[in-house]
Structure formats: structure tokens, C-alpha cells
C-alpha positions in Angstrom: 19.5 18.2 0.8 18.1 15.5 2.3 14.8 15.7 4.1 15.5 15.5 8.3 14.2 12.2 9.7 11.5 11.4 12.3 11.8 8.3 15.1 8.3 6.7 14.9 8.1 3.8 17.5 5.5 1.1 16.3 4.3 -2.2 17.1 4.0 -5.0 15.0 3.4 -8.8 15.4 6.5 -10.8 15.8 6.2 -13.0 12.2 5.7 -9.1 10.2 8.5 -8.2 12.3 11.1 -11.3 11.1 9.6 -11.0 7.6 10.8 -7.1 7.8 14.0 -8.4 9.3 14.5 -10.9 6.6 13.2 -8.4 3.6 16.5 -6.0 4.9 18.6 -8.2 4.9 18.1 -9.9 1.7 17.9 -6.4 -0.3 21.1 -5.2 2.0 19.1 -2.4 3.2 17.8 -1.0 6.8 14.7 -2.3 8.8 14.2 1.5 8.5 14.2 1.9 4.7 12.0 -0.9 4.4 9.5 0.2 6.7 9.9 3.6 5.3 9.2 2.4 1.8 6.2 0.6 2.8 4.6 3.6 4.7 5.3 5.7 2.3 3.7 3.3 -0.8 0.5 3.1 1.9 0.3 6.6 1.4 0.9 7.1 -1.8 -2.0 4.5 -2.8 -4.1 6.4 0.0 -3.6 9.7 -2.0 -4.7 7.8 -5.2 -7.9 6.6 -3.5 -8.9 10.2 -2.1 -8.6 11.9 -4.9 -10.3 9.2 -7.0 -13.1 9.4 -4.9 -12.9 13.3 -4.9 -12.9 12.7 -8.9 -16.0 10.7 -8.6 -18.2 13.2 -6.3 -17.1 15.9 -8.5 -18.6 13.3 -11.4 -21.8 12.5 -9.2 -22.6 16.1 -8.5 -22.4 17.1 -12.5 -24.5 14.2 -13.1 -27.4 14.5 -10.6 -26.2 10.9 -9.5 -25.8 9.8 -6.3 -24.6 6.2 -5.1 -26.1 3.9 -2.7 -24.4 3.4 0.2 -24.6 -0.5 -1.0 -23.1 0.7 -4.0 -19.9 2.8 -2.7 -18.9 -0.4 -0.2 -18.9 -2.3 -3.9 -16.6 -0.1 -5.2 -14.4 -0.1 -2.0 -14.2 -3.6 -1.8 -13.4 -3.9 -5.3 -10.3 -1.6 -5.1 -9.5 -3.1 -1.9 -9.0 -6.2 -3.7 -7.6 -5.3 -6.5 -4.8 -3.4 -4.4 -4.6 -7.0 -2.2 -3.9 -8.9 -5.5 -1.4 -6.3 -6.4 0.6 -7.0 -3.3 0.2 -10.6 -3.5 1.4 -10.3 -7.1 4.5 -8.4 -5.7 5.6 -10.8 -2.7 5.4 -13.5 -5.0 8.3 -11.6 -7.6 10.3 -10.5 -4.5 10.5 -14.0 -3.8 11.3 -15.4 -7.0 13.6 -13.0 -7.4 15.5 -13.8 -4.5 15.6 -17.6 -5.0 16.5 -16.5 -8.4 14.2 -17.3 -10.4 13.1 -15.4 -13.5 
């Protein structure tokens, strides 16, 4: 059975918005299911980072280790990036895909 739906109302600026719009239509889908793809992906990754960081106190505290504040923004910014590149790395296959390209 399918889970029941919730209305969310958000606000987003206009060229996210038209690049949603155009995303839909080119996959034949709803502004919905996009948007609902892409909040759930958000969360999913979310989940990933708390419970890595869960796995790493757990780590720290066995160890006697601690990091620095300085340190822990290093690692943040690093994951932050690398899940940037990820999702630069993806736009640029939608799009080749829908010109067509290989």
C-alpha cells in the first residue's frame, strides 16, 4: 500500500523553479516526484553523515582521541565537497543523457 502523501508548500528562486519544471518534463514525470526524489536523496545522504559522525565519536571515545574543532570543520568541508562534486558529476550525465549523448 502506498504510503499517504503530505502537501509541503516551499519557496524556491525562480531559475531552481524552471530547472525543476524542465527536469519533469524531460523525464515525463511530476514537479512533485522530482522534488520528492530530491528531498528524499537530501535525507538519505543526511542519515549517512549522522551516523558517520556517530561512528567516529564512538571511534574517538575508544581511542582517547579527540578532534580539534579546526580539525572536524576539515572533515566537513571535505565531505561537503566531495558530495558537491557528486552532484555536479550527476547534472552533467542527466544532461548528456538527454541531448543523447553517451
Amino acid at each position: 500500500m502506498a504510503e499517504k502523501k503530505a502537501v509541503l508548500n516551499v519557496t524556491v528562486a525562480e531559475s531552481l523553479a524552471e530547472a525543476v519544471r524542465h527536469d519533469a518534463a524531460a523525464s515525463g514525470t511530476t514537479i512533485s516526484s522530482v522534488v520528492e526524489a530530491a528531498l528524499a536523496e537530501h535525507i538519505r545522504r543526511e542519515k549517512i553523515r549522522a551516523d558517520g559522525r556517530a561512528a567516529g565519536q564512538e571511534e574517538y571515545e575508544e581511542m582517547g582521541y579527540y578532534p580539534t574543532p579546526e580539525e572536524e570543520a576539515a572533515a566537513e568541508a571535505k565531505v561537503t565537497e566531495e558530495f558537491r562534486l557528486i552532484a555536479e558529476a550527476r547534472a552533467r550525465n542527466a544532461d548528456r543523457r538527454a541531448a543523447g549523448v553517451a
